[in-house]
matplotlib code that plots the C-alpha trace (Angstrom):
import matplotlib.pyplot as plt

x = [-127.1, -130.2, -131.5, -131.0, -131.9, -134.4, -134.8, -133.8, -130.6, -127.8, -124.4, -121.5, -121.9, -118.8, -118.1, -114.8, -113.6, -117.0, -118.5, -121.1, -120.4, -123.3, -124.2, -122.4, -124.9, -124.3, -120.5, -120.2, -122.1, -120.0, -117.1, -118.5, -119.3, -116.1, -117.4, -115.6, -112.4, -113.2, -115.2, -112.3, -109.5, -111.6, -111.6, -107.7, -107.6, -104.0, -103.2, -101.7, -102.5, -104.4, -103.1, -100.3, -99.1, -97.4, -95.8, -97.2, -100.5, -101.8, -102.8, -104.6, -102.1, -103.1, -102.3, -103.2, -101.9, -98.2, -98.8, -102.3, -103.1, -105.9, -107.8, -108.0, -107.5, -107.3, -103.8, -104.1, -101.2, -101.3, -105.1, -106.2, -107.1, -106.1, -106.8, -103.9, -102.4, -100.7, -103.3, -106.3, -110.4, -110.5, -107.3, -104.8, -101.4, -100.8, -98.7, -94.7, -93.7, -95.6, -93.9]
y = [2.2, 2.2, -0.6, 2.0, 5.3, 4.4, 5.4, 8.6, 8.0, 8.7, 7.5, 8.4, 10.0, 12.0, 13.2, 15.1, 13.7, 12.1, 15.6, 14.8, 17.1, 15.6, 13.4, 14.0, 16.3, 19.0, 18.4, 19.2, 22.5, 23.3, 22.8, 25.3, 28.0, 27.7, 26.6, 23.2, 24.4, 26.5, 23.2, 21.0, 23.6, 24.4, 20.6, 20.6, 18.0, 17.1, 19.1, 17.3, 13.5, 11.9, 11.3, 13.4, 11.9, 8.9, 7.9, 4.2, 4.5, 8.4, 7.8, 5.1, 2.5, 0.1, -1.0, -4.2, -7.2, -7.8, -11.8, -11.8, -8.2, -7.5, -10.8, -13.3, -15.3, -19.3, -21.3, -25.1, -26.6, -30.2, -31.5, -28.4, -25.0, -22.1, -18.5, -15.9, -15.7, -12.7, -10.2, -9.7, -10.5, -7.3, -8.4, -5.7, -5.8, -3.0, -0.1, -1.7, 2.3, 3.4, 0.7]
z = [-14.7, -16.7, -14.2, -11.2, -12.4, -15.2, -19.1, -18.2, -17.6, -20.3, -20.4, -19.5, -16.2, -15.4, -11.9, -10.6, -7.6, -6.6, -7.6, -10.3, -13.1, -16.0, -18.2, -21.9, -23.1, -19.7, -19.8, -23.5, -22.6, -19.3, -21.7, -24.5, -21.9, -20.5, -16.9, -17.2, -16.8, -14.1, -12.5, -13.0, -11.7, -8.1, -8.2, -8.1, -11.1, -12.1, -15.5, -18.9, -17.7, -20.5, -24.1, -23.4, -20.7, -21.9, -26.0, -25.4, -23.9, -24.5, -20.2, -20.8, -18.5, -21.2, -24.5, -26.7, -25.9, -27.7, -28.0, -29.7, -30.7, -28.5, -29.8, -26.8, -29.8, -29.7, -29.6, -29.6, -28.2, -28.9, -27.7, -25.5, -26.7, -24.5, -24.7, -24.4, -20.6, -21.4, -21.2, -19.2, -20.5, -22.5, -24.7, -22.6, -20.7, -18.7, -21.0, -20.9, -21.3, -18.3, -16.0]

ax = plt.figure().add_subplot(projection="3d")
ax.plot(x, y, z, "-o")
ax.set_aspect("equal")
plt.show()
C-alpha cells in the first residue's frame, strides 16, 4: 500500500462496500461523532455479524488449527519432515462451528 500511495499512507484503510470510509485515524473520529453508524446503516451493512456472530470463531470463519495449534509446526515421519496439512499457510482451518 505504502508502495502505491506513498509515506502518507496509513493502514488500515477501511471502505464499506467499496465506499472508502478512512484510514483508522478518520474512522475512529466518524465513530466518536456518531457519523459511523449513520455511514454504515445508509450503506445497508448486515447488523450483529462479527464477534457475535458465531461461539467458535467470534465471525472470524477461522480458528487455529486443531492438529498443531496455529504453529505450522514440524512432524518428522520417518526420514522426511512435513509441515501440518491440516491448516492453511497462516496456521488456520476454517471455524468447524460455522460449517
Amino acid at each position: 500500500l505504502r508502495n502505491l500511495l506513498g509515506d502518507e499512507a496509513s493502514v488500515p484503510r477501511v471502505f464499506a462496500k467499496g465506499r472508502y470510509l478512512g484510514g483508522a485515524e478518520e474512522v475512529s473520529e466518524l465513530n466518536e461523532t456518531g457519523k459511523l453508524g449513520k455511514m454504515l446503516s445508509m450503506a445497508r451493512m448486515e447488523r450483529g455479524v462479527g464477534r457475535l456472530a458465531c461461539g467458535g470463531c467470534g465471525g472470524a470463519r477461522f480458528v487455529p488449527c486443531l492438529e498443531c495449534g496455529g504453529s505450522r509446526k514440524v512432524v518428522a515421519t520417518g526420514d522426511k519432515k512435513e509441515i501440518c496439512g491440516k491448516c492453511n499457510e497462516n496456521g488456520l482451518i476454517h471455524c468447524p462451528t460455522c460449517l
